[in-house]
N, CA, C and O of each residue as an XYZ file, in Angstrom:
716
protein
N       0.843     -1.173      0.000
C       0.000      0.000      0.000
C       0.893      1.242      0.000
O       1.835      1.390      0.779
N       0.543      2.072     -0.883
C       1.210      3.233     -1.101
C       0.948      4.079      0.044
O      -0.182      3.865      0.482
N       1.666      5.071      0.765
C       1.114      6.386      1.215
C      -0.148      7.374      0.764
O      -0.978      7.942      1.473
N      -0.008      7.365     -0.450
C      -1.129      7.967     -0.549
C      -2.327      7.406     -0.605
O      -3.383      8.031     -0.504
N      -2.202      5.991     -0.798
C      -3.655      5.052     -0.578
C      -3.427      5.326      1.615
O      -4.291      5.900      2.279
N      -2.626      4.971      1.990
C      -2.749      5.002      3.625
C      -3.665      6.458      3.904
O      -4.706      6.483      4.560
N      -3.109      7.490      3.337
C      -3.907      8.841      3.874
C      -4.998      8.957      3.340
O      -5.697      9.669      4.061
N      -5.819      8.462      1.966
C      -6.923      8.341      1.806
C      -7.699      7.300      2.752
O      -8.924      7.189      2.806
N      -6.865      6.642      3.406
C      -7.953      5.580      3.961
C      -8.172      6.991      5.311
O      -9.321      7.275      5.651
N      -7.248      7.564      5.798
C      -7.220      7.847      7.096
C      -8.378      8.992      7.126
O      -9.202      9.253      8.002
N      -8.109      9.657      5.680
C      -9.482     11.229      5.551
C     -10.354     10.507      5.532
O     -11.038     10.945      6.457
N     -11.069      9.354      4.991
C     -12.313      8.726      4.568
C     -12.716      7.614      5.831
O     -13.787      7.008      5.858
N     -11.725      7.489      6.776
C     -11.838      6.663      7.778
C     -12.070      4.902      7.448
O     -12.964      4.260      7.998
N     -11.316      4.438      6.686
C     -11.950      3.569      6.226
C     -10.135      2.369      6.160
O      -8.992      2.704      5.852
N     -10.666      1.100      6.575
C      -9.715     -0.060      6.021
C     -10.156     -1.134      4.638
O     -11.016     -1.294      3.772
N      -8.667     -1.788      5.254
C      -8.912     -3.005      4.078
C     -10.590     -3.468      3.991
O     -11.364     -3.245      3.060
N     -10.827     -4.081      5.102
C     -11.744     -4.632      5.390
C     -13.594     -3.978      5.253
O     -14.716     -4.481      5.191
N     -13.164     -2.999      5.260
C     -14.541     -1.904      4.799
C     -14.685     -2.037      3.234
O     -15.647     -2.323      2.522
N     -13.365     -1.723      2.964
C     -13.133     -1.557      1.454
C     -13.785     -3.438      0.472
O     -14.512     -3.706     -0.485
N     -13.062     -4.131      1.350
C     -13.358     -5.326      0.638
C     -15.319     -5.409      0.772
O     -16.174     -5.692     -0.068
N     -15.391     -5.089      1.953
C     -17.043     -4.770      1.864
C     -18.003     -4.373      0.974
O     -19.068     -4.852      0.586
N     -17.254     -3.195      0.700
C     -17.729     -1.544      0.025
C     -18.080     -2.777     -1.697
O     -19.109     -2.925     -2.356
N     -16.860     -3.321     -1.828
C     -16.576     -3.613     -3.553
C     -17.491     -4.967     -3.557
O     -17.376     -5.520     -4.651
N     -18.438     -5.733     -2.598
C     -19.479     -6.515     -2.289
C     -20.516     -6.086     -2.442
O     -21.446     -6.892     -2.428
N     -20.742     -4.991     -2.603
C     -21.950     -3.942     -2.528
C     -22.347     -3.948     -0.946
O     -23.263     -3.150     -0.750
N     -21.923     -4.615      0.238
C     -22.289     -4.179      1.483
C     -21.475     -3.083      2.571
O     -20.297     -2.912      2.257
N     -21.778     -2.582      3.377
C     -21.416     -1.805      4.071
C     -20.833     -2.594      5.361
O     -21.525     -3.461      5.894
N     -19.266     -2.203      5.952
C     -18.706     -3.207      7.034
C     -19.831     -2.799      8.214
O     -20.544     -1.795      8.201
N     -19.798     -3.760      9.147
C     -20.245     -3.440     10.346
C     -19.996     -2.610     10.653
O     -21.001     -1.946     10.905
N     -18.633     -1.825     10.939
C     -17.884     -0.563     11.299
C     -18.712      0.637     10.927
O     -19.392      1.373     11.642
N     -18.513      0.651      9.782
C     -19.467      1.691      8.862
C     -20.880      1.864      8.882
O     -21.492      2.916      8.699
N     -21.423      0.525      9.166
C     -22.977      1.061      9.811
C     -23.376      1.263     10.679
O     -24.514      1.698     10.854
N     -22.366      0.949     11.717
C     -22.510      1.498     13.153
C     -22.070      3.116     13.428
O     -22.572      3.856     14.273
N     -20.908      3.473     12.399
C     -20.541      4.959     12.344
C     -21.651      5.924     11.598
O     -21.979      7.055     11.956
N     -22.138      5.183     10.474
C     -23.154      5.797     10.043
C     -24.701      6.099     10.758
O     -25.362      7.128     10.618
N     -25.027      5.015     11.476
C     -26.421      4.645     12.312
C     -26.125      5.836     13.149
O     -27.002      6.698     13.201
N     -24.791      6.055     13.953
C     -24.513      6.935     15.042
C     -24.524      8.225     14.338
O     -25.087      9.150     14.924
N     -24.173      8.378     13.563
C     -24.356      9.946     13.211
C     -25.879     10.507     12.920
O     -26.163     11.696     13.066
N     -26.892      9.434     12.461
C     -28.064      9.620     12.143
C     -28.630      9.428     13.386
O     -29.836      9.180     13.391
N     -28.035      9.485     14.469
C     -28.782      9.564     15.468
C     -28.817     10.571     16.253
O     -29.864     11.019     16.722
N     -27.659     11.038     16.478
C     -26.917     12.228     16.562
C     -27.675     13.416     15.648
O     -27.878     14.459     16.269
N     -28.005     13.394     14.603
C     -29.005     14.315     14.283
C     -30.459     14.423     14.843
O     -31.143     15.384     15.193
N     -30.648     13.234     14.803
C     -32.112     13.273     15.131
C     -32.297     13.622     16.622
O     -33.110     14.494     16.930
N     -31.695     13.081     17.406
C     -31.185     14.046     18.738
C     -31.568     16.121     18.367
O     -32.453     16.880     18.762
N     -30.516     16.277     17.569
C     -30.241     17.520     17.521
C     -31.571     17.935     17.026
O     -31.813     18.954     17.673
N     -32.452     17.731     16.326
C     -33.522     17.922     16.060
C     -34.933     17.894     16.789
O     -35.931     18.599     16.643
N     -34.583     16.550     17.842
C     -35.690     17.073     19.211
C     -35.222     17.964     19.744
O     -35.999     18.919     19.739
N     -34.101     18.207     20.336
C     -33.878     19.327     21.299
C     -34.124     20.640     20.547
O     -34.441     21.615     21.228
N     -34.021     20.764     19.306
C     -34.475     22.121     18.392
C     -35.499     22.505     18.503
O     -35.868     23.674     18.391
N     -36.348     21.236     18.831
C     -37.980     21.754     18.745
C     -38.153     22.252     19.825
O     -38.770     23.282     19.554
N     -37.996     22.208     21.088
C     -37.938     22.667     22.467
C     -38.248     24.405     22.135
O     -39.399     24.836     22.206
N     -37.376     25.076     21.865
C     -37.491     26.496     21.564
C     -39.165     26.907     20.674
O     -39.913     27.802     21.068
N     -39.369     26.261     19.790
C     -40.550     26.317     19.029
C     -41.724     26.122     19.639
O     -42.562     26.985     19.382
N     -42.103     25.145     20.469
C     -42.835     24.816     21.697
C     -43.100     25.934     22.455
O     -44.250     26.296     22.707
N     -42.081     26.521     22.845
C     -41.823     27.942     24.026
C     -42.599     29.451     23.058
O     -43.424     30.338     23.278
N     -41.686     28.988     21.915
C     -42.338     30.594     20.784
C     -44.328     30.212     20.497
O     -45.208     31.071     20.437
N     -44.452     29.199     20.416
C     -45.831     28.908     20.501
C     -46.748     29.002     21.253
O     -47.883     29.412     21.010
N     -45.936     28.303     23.063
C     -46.660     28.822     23.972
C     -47.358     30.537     24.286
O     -48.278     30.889     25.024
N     -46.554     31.241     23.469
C     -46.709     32.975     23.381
C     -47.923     33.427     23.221
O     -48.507     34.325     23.827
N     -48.305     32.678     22.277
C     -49.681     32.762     21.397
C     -50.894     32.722     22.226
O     -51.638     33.692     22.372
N     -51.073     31.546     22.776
C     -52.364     31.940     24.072
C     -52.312     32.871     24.880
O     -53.335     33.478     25.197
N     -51.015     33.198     25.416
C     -50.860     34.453     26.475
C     -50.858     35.904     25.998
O     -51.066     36.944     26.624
N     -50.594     35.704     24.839
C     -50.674     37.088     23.955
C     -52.306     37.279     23.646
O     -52.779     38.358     24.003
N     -52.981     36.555     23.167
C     -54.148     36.940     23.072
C     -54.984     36.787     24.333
O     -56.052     37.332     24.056
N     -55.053     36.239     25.806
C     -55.649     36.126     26.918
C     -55.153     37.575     27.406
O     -55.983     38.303     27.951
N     -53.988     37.970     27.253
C     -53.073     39.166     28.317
C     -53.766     40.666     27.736
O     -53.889     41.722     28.356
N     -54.082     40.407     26.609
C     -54.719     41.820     25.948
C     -56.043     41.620     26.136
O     -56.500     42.523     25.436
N     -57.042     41.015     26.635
C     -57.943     41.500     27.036
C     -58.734     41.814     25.895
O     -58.130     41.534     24.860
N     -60.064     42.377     25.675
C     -60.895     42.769     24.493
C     -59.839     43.909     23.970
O     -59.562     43.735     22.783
N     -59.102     45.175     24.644
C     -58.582     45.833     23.779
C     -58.458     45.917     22.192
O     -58.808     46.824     21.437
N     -57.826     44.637     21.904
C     -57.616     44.265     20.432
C     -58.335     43.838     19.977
O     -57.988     43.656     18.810
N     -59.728     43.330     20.235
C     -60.418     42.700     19.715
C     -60.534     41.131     19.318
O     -59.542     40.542     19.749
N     -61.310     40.376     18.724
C     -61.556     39.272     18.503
C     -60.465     38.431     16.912
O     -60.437     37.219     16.696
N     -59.871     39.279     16.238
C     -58.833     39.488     15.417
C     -57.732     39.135     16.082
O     -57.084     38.158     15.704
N     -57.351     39.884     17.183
C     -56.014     39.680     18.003
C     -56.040     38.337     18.618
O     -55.069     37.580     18.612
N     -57.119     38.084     19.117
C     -56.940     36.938     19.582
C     -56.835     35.437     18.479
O     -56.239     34.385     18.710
N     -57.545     35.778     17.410
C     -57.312     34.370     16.556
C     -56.475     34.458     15.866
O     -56.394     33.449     15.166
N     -55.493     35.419     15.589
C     -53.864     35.484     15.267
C     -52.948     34.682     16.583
O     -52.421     33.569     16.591
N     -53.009     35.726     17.631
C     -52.196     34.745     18.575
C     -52.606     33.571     19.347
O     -51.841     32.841     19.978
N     -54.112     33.426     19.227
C     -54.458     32.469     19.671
C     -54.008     31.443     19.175
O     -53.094     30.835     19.733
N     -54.635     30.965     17.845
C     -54.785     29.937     16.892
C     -53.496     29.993     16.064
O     -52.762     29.034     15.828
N     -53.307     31.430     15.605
C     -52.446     31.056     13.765
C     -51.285     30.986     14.423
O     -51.014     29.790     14.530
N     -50.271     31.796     15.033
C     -49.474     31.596     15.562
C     -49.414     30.248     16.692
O     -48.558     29.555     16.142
N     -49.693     29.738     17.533
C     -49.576     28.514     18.507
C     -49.729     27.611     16.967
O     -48.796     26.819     16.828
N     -50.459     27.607     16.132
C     -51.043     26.292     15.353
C     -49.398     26.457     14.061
O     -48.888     25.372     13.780
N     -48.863     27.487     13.538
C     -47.769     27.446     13.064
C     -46.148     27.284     13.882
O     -45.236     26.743     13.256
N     -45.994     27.631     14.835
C     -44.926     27.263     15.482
C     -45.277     26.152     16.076
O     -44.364     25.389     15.759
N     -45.995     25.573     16.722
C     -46.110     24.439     17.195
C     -46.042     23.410     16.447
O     -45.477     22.394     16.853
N     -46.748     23.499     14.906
C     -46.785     22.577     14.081
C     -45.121     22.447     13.671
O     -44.607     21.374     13.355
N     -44.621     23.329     13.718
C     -43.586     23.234     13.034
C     -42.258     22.367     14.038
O     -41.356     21.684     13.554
N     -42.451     22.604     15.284
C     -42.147     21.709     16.355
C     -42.406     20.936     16.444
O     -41.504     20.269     16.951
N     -43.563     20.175     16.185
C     -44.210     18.830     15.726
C     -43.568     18.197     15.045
O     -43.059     17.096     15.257
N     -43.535     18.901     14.084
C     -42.947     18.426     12.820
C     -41.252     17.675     13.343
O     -40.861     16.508     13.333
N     -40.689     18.752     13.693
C     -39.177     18.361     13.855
C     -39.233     17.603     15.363
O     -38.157     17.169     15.774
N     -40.320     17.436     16.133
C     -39.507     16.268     17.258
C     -40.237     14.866     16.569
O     -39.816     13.811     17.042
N     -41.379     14.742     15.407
C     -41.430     13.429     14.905
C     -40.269     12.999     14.305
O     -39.752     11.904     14.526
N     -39.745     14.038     13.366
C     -38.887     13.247     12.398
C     -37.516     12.706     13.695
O     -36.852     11.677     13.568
N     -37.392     13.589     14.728
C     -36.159     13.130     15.430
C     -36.593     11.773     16.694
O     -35.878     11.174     17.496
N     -37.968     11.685     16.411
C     -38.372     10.186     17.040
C     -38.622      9.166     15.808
O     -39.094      8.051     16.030
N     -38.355      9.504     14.763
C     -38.679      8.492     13.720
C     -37.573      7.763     13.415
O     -36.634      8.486     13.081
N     -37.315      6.505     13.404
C     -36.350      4.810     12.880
C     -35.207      5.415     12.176
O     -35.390      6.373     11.425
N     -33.939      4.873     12.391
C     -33.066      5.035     11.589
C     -33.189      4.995      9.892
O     -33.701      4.044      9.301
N     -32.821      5.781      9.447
C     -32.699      5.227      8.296
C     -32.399      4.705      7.227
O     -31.383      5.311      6.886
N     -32.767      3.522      6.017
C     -32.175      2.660      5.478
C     -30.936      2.809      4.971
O     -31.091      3.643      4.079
N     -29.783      2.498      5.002
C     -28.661      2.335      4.799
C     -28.264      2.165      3.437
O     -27.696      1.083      3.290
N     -28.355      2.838      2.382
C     -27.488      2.499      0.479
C     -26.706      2.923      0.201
O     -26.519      4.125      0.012
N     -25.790      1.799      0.055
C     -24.374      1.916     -0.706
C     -24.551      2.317     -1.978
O     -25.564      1.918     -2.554
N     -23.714      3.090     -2.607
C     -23.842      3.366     -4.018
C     -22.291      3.561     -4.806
O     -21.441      4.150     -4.139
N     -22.136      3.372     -5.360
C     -20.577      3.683     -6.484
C     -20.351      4.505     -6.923
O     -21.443      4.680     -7.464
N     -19.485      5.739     -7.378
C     -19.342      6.163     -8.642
C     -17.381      5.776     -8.876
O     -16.435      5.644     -8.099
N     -17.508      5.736     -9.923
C     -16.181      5.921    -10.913
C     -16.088      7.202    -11.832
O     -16.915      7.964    -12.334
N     -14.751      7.101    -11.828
C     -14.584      8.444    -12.775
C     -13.343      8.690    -12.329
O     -12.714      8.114    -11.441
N     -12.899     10.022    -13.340
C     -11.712     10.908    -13.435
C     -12.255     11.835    -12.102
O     -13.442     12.104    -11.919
N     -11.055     12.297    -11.148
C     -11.676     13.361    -10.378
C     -11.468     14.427    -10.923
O     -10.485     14.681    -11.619
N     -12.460     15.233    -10.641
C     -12.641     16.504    -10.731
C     -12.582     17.735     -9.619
O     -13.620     17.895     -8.978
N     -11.841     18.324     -9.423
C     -12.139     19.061     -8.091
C     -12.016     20.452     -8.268
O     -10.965     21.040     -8.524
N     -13.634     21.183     -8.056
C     -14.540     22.662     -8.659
C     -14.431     23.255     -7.659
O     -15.165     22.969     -6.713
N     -13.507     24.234     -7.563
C     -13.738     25.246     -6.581
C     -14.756     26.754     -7.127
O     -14.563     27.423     -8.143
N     -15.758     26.940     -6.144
C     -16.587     27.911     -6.619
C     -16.434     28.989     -5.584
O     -16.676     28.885     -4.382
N     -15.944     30.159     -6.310
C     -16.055     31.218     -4.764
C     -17.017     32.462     -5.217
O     -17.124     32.995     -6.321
N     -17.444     32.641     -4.417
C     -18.967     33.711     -4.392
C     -18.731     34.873     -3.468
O     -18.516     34.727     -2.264
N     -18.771     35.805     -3.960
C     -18.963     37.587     -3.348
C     -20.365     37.975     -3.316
O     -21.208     38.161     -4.194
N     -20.370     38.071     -1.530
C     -21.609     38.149     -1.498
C     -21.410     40.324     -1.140
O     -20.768     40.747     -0.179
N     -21.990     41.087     -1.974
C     -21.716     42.935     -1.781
C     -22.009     43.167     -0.858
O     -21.357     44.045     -0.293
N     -23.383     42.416      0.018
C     -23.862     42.852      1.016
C     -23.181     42.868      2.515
O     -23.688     43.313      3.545
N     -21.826     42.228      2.339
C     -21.393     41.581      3.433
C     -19.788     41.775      3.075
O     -18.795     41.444      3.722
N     -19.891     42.314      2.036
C     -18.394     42.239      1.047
C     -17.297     41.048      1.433
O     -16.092     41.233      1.259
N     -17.734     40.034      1.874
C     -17.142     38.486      1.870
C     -17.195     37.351      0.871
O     -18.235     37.205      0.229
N     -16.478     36.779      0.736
C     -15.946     35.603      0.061
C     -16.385     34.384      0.500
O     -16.144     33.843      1.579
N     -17.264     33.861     -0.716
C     -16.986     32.366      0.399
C     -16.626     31.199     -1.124
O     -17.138     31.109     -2.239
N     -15.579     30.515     -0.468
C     -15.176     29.822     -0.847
C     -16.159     27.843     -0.782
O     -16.824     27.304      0.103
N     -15.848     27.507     -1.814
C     -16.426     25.913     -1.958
C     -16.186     25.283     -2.289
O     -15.879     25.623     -3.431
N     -15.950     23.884     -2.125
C     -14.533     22.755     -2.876
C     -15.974     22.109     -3.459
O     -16.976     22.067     -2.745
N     -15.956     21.549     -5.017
C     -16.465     19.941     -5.168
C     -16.120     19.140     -5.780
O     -15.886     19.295     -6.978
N     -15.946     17.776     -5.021
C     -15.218     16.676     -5.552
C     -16.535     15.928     -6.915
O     -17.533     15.209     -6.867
N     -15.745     16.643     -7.983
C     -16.750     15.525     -9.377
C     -15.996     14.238     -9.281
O     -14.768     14.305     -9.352
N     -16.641     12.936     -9.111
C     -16.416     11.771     -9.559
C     -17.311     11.435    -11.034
O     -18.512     11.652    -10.873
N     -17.027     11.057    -12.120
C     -18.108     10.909    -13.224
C     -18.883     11.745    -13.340
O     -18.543     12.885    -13.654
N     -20.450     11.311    -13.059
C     -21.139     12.100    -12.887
C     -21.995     12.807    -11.720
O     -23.088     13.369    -11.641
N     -20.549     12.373    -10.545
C     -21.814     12.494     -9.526
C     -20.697     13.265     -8.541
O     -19.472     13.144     -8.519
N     -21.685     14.196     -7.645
C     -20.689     15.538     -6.888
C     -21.241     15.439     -5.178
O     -22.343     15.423     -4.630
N     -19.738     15.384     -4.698
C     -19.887     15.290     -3.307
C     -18.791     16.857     -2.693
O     -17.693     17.197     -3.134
N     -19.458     17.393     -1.788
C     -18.841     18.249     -1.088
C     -17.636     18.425     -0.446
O     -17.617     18.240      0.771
N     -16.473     18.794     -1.104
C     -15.414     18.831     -0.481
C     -14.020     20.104      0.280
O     -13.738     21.269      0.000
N     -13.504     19.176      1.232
C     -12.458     20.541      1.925
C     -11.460     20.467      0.810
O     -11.344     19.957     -0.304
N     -10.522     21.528      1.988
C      -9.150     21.428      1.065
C      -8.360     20.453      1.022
O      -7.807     19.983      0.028
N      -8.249     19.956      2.656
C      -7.582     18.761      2.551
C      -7.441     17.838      1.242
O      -6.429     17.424      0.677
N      -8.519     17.697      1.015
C      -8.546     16.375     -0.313
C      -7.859     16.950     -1.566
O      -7.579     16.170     -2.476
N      -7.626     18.001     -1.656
C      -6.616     17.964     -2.688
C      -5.182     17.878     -2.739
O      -4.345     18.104     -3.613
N      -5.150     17.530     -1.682
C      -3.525     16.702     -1.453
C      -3.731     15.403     -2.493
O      -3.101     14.995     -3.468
N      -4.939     14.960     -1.785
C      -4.891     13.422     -1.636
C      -5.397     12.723     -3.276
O      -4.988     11.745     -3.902
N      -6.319     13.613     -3.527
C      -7.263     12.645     -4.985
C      -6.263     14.275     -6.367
O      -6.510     15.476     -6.264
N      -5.539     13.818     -7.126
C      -4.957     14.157     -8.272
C      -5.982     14.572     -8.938
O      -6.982     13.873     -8.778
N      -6.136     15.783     -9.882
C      -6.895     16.238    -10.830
C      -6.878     15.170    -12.263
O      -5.967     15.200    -13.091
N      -7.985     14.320    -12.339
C      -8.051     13.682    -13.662
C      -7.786     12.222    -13.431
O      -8.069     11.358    -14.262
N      -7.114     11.935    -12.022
C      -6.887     10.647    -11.951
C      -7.843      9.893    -11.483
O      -8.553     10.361    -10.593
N      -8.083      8.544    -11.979
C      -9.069      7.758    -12.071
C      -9.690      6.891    -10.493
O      -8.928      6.032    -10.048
N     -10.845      7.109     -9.823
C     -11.277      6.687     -8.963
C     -12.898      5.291     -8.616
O     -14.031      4.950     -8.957
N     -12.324      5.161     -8.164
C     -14.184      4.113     -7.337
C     -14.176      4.822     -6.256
O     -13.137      4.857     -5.597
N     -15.381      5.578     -5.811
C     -15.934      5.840     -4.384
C     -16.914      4.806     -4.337
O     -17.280      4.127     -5.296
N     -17.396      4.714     -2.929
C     -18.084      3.780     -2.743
C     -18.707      4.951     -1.094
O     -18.203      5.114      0.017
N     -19.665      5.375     -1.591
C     -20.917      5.983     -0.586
C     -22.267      5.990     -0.128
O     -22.986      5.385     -0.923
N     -22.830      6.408      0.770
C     -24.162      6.383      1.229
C     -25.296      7.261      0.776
O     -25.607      8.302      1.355
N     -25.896      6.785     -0.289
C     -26.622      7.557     -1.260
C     -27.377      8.825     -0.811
O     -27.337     10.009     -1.148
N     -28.164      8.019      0.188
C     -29.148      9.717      0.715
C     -28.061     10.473      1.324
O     -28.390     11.622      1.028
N     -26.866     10.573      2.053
C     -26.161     11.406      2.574
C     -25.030     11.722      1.331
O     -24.624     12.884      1.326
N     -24.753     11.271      0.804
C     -23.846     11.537     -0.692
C     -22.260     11.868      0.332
O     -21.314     12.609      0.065
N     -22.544     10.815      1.755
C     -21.193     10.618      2.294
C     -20.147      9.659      1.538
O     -20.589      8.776      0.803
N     -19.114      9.783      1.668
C     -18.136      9.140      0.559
C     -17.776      8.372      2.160
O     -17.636      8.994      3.212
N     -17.666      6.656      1.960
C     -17.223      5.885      2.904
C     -16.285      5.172      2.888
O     -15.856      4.560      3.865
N     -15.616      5.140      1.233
C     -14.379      4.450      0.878
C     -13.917      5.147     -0.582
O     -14.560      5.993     -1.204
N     -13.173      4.807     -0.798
C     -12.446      5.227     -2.347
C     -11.257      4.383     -2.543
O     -10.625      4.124     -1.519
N     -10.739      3.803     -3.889
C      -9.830      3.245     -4.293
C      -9.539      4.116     -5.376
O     -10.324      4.899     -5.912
N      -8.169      3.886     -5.695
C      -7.590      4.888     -6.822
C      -7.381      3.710     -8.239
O      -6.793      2.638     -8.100
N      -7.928      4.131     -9.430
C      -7.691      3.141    -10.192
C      -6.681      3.440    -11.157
O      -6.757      4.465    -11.834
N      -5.405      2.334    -11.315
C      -4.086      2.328    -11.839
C      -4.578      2.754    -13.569
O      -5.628      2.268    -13.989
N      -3.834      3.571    -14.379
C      -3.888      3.579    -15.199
C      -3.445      2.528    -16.251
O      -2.336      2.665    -16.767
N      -4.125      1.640    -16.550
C      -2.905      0.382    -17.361
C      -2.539      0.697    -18.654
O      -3.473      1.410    -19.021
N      -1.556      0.588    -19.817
C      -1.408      1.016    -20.749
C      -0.536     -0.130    -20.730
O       0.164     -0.389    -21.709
């Protein structure tokens, strides 16, 4: 194993043994346990998000009980109803999805020449820069740092092997040019 195959394994977190997986079409144990954990880890982050939304909702009954007729019957079915029934829903919304089942696990491939698109954008309003790496494999584009352009050569030939709905890259092999 070359060095530069060792440091691709080390950015992508990945061994022999994942890899021999990956090229089975299955995912190692390793990898679905790293993957399961991160999708859980969101969904976490997503109940506790709703917490705040709950609180901005609770507003709504007390805003229209605390004013009294003053405002009328208007004031109250804004903060009564539309407001509690839109923030709340929307809290709803995000502590189901963060109580809802892991989800299904697909491996997917691409091959190709890499490509790596840096796009940088001036935003006037803010007069800042922002910079954006993306790694093209074939035809298919995953989000990348700088790091990786140490590691994957402009044009040289690759297999990724990733998790489709997250378009996480979980392995890569570099493919030898034969001539």
């Amino acid at each position: 194993m070359t060095m530069e195959d060792q440091k691709l394994r080390e950015y992508f977190k990945f061994d022999d043994a994942d890899l021999d997986a990956n090229r089975k079409g299955q995912f190692s144990e390793k990898q679905r346990t790293r993957l399961i954990e991160a999708d859980r880890k969101i969904q976490q982050r997503w109940g506790w998000r709703s917490i705040p939304l709950f609180l901005i909702a609770a507003v709504g009954p007390f805003a229209a009980v605390s004013a009294g007729d003053f405002f009328g019957l208007g004031w109250k079915i804004i903060w009564g109803f539309v407001w509690t029934g839109v923030w709340g829903g929307i809290g709803l919304v995000m502590l189901i999805s963060s109580l809802s089942k892991t989800k299904q696990l697909v491996l997917a491939k691409a091959t190709g020449k890499v490509n790596i698109v840096r796009d940088r954008r001036y935003r006037s309003s803010t007069r800042t820069h922002n910079t954006s790496l993306q790694l093209r494999i074939g035809r298919h584009s995953f989000d990348a740092e700088e790091a990786l352009t140490d590691l994957m050569m402009q044009g040289d030939e690759y297999i990724v092997y990733y998790e489709k709905d997250w378009d996480e890259i979980i392995s890569a092999e570099f493919v030898p040019n034969i001539k």
